[in-house]
N, C-alpha and C positions, 0 to 999 in steps of 0.2 A: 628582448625577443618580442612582447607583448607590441613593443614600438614598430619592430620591422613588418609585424606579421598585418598591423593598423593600416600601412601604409599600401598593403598589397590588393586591398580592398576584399568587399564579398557580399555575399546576398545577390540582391537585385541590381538591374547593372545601369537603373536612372528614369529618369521622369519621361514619361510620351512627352511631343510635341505642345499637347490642349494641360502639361503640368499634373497628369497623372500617375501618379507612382504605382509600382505593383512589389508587393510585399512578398515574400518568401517563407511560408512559414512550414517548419519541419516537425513532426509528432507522432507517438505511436498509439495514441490515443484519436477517434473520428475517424475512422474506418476499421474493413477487416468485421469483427465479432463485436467490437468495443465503438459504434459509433459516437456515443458520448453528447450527443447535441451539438458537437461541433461544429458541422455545416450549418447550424439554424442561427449559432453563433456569430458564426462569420459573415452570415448573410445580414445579421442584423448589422455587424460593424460597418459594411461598403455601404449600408442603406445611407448610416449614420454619419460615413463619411464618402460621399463621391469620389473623391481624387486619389481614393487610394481602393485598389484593388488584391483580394486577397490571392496568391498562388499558395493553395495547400496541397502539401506531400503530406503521405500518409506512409508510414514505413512500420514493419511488425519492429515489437518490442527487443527487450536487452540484449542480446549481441548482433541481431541482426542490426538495429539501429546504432550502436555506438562502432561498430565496424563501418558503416555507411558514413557515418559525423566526424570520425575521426578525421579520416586523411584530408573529407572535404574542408576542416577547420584548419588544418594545417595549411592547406593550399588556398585561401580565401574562399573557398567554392561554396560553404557551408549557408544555408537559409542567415534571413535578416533577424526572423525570431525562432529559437528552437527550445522543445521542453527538454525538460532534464530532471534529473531528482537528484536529490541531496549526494550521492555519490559522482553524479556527474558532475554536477555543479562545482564541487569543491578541486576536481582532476580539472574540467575544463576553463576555471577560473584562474588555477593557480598557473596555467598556464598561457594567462593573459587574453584568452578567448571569448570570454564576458565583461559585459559592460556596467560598470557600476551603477544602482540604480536605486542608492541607497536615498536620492534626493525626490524623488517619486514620491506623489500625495498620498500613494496607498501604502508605501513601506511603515506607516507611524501607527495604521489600522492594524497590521498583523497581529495576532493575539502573541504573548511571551512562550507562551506552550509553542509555539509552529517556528516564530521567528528565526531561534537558531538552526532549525534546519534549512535557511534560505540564507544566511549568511555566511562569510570566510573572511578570517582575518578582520571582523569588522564592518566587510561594507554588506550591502543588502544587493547578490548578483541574481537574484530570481522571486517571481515572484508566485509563492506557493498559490496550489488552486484549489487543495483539498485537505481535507484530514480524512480518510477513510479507513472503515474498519476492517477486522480480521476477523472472521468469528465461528460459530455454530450456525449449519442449516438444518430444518428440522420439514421434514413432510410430513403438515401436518396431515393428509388424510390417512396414512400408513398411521400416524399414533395415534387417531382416531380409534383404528381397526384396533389397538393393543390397549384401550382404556384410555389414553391418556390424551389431557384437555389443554394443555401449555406445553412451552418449552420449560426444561429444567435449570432451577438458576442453580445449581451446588450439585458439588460431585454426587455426594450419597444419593441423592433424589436422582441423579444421572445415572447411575451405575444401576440402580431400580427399574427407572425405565428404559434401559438398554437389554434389561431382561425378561420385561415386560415385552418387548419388542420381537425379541427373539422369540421366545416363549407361541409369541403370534404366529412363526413361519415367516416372520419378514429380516433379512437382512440388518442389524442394526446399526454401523456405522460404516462410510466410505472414509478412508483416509490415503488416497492416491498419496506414493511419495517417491515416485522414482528420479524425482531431481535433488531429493533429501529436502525441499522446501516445506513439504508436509509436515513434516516431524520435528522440525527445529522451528516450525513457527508455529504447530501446538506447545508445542513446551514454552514458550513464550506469551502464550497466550493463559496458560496456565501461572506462568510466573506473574502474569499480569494482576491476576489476584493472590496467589497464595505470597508471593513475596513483596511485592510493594501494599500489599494493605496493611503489612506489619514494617515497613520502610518503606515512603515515598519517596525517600532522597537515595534507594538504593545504588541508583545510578551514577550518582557524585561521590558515593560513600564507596565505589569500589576502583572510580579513575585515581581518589584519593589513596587505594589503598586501604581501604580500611574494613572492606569487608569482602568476602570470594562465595563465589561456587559453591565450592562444599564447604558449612552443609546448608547456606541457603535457596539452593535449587535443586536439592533430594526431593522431595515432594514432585514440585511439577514433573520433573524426570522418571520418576516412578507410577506417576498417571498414564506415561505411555502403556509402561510396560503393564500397568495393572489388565487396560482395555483387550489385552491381548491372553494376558493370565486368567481373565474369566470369560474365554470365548466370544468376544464382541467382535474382534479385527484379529486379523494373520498380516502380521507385519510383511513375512518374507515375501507374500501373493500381492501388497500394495506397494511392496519395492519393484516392482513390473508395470505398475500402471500409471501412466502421464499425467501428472497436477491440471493442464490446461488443457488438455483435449478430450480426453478420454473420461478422465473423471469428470466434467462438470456433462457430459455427454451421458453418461450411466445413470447422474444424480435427477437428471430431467426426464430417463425413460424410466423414475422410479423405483430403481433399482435397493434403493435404503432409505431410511426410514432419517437418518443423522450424515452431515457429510458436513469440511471443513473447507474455508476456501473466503476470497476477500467478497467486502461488498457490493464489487461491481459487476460479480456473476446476477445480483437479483434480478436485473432486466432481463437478462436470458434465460433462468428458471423462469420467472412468471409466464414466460411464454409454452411452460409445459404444459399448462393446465390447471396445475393443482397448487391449492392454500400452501403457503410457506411464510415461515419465519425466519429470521437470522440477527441471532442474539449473540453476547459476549460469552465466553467457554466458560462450563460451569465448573471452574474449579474451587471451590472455597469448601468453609465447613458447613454441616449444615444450618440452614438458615440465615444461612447469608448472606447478601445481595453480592454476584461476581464484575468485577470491574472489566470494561470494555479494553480489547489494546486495537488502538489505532496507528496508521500507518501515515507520516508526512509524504506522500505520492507527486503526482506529476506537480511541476512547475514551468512558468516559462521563463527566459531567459533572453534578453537581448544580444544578438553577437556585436561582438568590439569593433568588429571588421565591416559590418554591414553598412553600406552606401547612404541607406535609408532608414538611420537611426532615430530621426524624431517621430518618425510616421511609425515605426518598430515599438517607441515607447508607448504612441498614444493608443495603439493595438494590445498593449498589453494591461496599459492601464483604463481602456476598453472593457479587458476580462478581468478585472477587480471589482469593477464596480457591481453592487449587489443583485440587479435587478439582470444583468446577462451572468454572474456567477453561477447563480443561482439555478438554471439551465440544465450547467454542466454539471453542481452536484446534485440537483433530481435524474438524473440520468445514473451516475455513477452511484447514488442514494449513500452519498458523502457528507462530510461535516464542515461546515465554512471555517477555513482558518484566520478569519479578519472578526475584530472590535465590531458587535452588533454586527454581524453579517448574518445573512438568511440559511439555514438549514432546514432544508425541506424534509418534511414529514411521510411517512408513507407506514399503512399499516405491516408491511410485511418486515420493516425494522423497528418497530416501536420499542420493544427490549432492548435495541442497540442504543437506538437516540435516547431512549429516557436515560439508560446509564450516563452518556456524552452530560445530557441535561442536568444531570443529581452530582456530574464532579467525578464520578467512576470510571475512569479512563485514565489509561497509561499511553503514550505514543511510545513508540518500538526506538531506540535509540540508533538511527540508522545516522545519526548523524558524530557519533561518536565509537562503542565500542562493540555496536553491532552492525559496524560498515559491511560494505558489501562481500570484502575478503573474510571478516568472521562468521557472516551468513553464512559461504558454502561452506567452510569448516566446521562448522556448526551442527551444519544438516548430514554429512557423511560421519562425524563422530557421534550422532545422535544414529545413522543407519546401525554402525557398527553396532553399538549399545542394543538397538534392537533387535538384532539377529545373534546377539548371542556372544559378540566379538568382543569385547570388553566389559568391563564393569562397572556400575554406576560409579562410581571414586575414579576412576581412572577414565571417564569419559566428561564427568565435570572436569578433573583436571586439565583434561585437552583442550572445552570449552574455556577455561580459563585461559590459558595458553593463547589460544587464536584469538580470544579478545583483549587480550594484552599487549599484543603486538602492534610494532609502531608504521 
């Protein structure tokens, strides 16, 4: 299939006259809300290289865009370079639509933490742009108003000042989750330190079989429900409100004091006004430092079918190299996923990156048993659990369940 579909061609449809190529490139990152440094990116590439000129499409994110790539992949139609993330990657590779690209000068840089999420079967079909994190946002001038002078690294000290908070007449946390994404990736965030700082190798320890759910993810599981057991959040009121619109929309008119949500909201909150932090969730005991979970996010990927394959690779390996990476994660205030690669600094993550920097980091296992089918299983047995619908035993088991599945 891979053979017939090569032959049908795709991308861009060949050289100008004067030997100018024009690239194709497809992403749902550099436009829209999420501009990303994209365009300053690309512009530095045609600077860099004349004869190739960039065409970028900009298409909104996960089903709008994998609805749009699909059929064009199938039909040759599809861009010369497209991003993808670890679950595309692996659908759109196994299906012979990427190009291997395991012989590339930057695949050998990849750090071992990221690698596997850019690989299949072995070869290296994309090449990662980021590690970004998940975490805690905190306004700081609202915790000003409540006493309080940092963010909290440990639950107990967290549960403090969320009452602290209250106590003030402010709002104390946003946890938007009406796509169940909220809530299945605090608990995850939460697992990020309560269960891998007691096993790092959780994650091999349970594809093995040799360790489950319950009861190593009672804890995390129960921080939900605690937040709601002492008045901080009303699950059933943040089951109505939109992870990506609404809530990062409320968090910037100030509306709380705590809200939850990736890294790459920081550039759009800073433009609220007000001091902010965004640190790793405080879940640990107290006094103890909580570990970061980070997410392997956008990559790019060369299509197999693409006309203009060498000009494809050297655009991608363009955006490898440190001094144009580096761009895109100050913008997205990301963590480089290459050997000695640049991670730009910015006060309003210094809690994030010093974790990244000290080893305290988990990456979210999207590339194994919390693919994208276990995420939304995940996030609707974690709704049920919070409204009431099950019981923690019988909703780890489900999580078990949908992560097990093959």
């Amino acid at each position: 299939m891979a053979i017939s579909l090569a032959a049908c061609g795709g991308g861009s449809s060949g050289a100008s006259a004067d030997g100018t190529v024009t690239l194709h490139v497809q992403a749902w990152k550099g436009g829209g809300a999420e501009p990303a440094n994209v365009a300053e990116i690309n512009k530095a590439f045609e600077k860099a290289h004349p004869k190739i000129k960039i065409d970028f499409e900009y298409i909104t994110a996960n089903d709008t865009y994998t609805q749009k790539l699909q059929p064009e992949l199938l039909g040759g139609k599809a861009g010369d370079v497209i991003m993808v993330d670890t679950d595309r990657m692996k659908k759109w590779g196994a299906s012979g639509y990427l190009a291997d690209l395991s012989g590339e000068s930057w695949a050998s840089r990849i750090t071992p933490d990221a690698k596997q999420f850019a690989q299949a079967d072995g070869k290296t079909l994309a090449m990662p742009m980021e590690l970004i994190g998940i975490g805690l946002y905190a306004n700081m001038d609202l915790l000003k108003k409540a006493g309080i002078t940092e963010v909290p690294a440990d639950w107990p000290t967290f549960l403090a000042d969320l009452a602290k908070v209250k106590k003030a007449g402010i709002d104390p946390i946003a946890l938007p989750d009406k796509s169940g994404w909220t809530g299945s990736s605090v608990l995850q965030a939460a697992g990020s330190t309560v269960v891998y700082q007691k096993n790092k190798q959780w994650d091999a320890d349970f594809l093995a079989g040799k360790t489950s759910f319950d009861p190593d993810w009672k804890e995390p599981l129960q921080q939900l429900k605690t937040l709601e057991d002492q008045g901080y959040v009303n699950w059933k009121n943040e089951l109505g409100v939109d992870e990506w619109s609404q809530g990062p929309q409320d968090f910037s008119a100030g509306k709380s004091a705590f809200w939850y949500q990736g890294a790459w909201q920081v550039s759009n909150i800073k433009k609220a006004g007000f001091p902010v932090s965004f640190a790793p969730w405080p879940g640990g005991a107290a006094g103890t430092k909580p570990n970061g979970m980070l997410f392997a996010g956008t990559m790019w990927s060369v299509n197999s079918q693409s006309q203009q394959g060498d000009a494809a690779r050297e655009y991608v390996k363009f955006w490898s190299q440190n001094q144009n990476l580096s761009k895109f994660l100050e913008a997205e205030h990301a963590e480089s996923p290459f050997i000695s690669g640049l991670t730009p600094e910015s006060t309003e993550t210094t809690p994030f990156t010093t974790a990244f920097k000290e080893g305290r980091y988990r990456i979210l296992p999207s590339d194994s048993w919390y693919a994208a089918a276990a995420e939304t299983a995940t996030g609707s047995k974690v709704q049920a659990y919070l409204l009431g619908s099950a019981s923690a035993a019988q909703t780890l088991k489900d999580i078990q369940t949908a992560a097990s599945a093959k």
